[in-house]
TITOR-838222 format. One record per residue (C-alpha): residue number from 1; residue in one letter; x, z, y. Coordinates in steps of 0.1 Angstrom, whole numbers, always signed. Example, Ala and Ser with C-alpha at 12.3 -4.5 7.8 and 13.67 -1.06 7.14 Angstrom:
BEGIN
<pt><seq>1</seq><type>A</type><c1>+123</c1><c3>+78</c3><c2>-45</c2></pt>
<pt><seq>2</seq><type>S</type><c1>+137</c1><c3>+71</c3><c2>-11</c2></pt>
! end
This chain:
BEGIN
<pt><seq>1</seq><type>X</type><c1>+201</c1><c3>-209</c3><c2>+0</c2></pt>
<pt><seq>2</seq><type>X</type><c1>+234</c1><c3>-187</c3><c2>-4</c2></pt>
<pt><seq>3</seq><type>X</type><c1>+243</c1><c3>-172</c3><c2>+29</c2></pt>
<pt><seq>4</seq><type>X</type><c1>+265</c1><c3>-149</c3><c2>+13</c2></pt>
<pt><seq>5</seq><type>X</type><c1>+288</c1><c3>-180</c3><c2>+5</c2></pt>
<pt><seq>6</seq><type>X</type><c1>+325</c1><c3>-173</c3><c2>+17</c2></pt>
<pt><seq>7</seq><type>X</type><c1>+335</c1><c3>-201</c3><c2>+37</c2></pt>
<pt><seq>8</seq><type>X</type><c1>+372</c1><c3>-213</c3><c2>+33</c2></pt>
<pt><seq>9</seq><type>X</type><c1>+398</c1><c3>-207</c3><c2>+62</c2></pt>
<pt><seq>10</seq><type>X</type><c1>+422</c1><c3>-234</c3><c2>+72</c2></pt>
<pt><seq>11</seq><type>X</type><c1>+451</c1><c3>-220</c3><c2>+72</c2></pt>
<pt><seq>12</seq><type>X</type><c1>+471</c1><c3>-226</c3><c2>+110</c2></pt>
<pt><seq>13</seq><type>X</type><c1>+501</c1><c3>-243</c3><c2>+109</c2></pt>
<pt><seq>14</seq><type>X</type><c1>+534</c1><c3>-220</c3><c2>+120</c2></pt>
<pt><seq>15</seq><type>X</type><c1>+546</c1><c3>-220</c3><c2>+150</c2></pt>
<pt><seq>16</seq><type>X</type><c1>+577</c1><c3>-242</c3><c2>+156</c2></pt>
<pt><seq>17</seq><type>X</type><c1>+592</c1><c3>-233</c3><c2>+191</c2></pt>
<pt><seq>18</seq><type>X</type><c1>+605</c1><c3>-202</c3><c2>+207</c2></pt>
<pt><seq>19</seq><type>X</type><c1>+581</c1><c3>-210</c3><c2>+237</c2></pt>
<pt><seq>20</seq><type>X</type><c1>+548</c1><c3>-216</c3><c2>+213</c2></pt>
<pt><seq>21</seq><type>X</type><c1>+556</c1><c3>-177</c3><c2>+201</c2></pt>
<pt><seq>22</seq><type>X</type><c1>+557</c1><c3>-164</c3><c2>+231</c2></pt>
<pt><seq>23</seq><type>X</type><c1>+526</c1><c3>-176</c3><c2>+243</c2></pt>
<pt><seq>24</seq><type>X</type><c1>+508</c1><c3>-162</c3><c2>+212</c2></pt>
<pt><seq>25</seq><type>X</type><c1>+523</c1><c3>-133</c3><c2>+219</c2></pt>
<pt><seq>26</seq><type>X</type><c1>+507</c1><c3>-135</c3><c2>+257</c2></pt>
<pt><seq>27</seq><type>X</type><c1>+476</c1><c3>-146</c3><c2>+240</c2></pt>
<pt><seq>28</seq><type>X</type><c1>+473</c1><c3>-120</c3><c2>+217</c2></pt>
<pt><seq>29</seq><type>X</type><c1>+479</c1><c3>-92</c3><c2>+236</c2></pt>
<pt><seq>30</seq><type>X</type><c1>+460</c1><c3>-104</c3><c2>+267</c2></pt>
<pt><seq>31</seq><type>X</type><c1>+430</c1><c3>-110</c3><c2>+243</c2></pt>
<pt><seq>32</seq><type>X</type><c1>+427</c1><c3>-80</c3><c2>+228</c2></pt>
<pt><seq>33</seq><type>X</type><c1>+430</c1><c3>-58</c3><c2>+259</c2></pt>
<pt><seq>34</seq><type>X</type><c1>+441</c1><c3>-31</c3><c2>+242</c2></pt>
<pt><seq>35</seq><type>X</type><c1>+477</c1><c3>-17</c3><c2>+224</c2></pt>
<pt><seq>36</seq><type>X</type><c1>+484</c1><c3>-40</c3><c2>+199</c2></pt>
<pt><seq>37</seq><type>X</type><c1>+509</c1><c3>-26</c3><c2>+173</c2></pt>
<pt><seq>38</seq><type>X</type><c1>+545</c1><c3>-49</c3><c2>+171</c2></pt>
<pt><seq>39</seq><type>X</type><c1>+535</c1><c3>-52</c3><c2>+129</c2></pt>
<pt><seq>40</seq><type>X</type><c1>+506</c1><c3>-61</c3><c2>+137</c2></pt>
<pt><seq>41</seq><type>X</type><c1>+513</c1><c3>-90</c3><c2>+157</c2></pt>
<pt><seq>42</seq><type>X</type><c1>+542</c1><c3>-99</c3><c2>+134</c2></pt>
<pt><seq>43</seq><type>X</type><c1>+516</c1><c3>-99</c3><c2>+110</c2></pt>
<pt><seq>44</seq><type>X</type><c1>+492</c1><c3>-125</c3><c2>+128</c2></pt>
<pt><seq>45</seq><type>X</type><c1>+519</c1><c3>-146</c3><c2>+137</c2></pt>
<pt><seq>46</seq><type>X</type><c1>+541</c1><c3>-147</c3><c2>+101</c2></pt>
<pt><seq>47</seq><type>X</type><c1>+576</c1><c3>-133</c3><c2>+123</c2></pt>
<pt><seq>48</seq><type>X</type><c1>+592</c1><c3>-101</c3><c2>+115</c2></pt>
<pt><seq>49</seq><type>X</type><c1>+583</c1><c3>-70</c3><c2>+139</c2></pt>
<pt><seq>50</seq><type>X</type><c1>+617</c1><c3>-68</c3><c2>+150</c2></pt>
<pt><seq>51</seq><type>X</type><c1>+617</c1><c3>-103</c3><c2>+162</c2></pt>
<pt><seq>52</seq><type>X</type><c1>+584</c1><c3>-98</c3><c2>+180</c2></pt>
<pt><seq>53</seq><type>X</type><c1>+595</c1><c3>-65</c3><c2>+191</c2></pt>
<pt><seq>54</seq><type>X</type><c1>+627</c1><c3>-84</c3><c2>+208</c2></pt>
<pt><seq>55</seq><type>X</type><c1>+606</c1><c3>-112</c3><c2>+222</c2></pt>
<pt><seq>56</seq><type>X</type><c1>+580</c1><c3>-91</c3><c2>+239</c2></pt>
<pt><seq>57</seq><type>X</type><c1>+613</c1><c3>-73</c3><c2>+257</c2></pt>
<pt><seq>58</seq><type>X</type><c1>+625</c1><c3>-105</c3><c2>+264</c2></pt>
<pt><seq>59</seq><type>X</type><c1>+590</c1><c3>-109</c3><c2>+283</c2></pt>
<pt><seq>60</seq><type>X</type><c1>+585</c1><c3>-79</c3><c2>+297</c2></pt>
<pt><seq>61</seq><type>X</type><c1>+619</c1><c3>-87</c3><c2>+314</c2></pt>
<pt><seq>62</seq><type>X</type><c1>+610</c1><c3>-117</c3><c2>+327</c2></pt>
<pt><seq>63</seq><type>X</type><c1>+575</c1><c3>-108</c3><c2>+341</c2></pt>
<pt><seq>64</seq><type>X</type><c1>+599</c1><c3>-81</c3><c2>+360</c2></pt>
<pt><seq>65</seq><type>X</type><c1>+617</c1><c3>-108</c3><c2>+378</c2></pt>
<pt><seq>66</seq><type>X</type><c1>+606</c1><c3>-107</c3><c2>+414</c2></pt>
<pt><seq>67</seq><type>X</type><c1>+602</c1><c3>-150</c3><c2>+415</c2></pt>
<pt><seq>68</seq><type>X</type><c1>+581</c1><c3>-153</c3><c2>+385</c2></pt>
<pt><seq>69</seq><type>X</type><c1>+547</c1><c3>-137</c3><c2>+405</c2></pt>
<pt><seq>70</seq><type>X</type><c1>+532</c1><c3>-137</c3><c2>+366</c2></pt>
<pt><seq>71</seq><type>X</type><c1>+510</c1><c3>-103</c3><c2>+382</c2></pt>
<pt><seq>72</seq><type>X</type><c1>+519</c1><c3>-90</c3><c2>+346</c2></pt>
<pt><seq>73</seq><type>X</type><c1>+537</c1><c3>-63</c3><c2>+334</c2></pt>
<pt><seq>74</seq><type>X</type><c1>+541</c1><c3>-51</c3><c2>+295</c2></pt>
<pt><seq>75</seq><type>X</type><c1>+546</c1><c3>-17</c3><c2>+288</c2></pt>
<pt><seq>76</seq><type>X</type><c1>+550</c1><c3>+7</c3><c2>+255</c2></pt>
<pt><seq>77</seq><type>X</type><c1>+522</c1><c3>+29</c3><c2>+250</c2></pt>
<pt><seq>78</seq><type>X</type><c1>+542</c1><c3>+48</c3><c2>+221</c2></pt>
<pt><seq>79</seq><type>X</type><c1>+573</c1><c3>+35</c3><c2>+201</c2></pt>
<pt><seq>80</seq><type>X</type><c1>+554</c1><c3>+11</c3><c2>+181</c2></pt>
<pt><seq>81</seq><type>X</type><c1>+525</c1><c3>-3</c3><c2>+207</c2></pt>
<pt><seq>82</seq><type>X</type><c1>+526</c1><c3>-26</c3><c2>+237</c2></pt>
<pt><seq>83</seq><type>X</type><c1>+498</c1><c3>-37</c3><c2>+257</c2></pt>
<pt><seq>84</seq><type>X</type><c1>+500</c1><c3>-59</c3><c2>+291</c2></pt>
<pt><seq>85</seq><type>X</type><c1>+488</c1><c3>-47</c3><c2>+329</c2></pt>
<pt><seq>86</seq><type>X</type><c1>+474</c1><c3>-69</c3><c2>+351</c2></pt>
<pt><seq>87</seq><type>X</type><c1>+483</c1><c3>-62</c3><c2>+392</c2></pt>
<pt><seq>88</seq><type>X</type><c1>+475</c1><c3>-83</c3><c2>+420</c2></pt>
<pt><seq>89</seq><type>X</type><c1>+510</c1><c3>-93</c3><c2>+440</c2></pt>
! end
């Protein structure tokens, strides 16, 4: 028996909505639970990094409402990196 054998990777199919990218985005970043770098996650998800760089603003900013109660905040560890907080409200 080959165990060595490669096995093939279904590609996933793009994202189609605004909304589907920004739940990767929470996804991502809350499942790593680390920095993640914006290329990098522009990578994983086939957008630009300027795009994810202006989505994850766009979340940060909404997380920062006071009626959301998400317990989440983003925040940029260096100019490239973001990574998420979790606090109990």
């Amino acid at each position: 028996m080959e165990q060595n054998k490669k096995q093939a990777v279904t590609p996933l199919e793009p994202l189609a909505t605004a909304q589907e990218i920004y739940q990767a985005i929470e996804a991502i970043l809350f499942a790593a639970g680390y920095p993640m770098r914006y290329d990098k996650i522009a990578e994983v998800l086939g957008i630009s990094a300027k795009d994810v760089k202006t989505m994850v603003k766009e979340l940060a900013e909404h997380y920062q409402k006071e009626d959301t109660h998400h317990g989440i905040q983003l925040y940029r560890t260096h100019s490239a990196m973001i990574s998420h907080k979790w606090e109990l409200k």
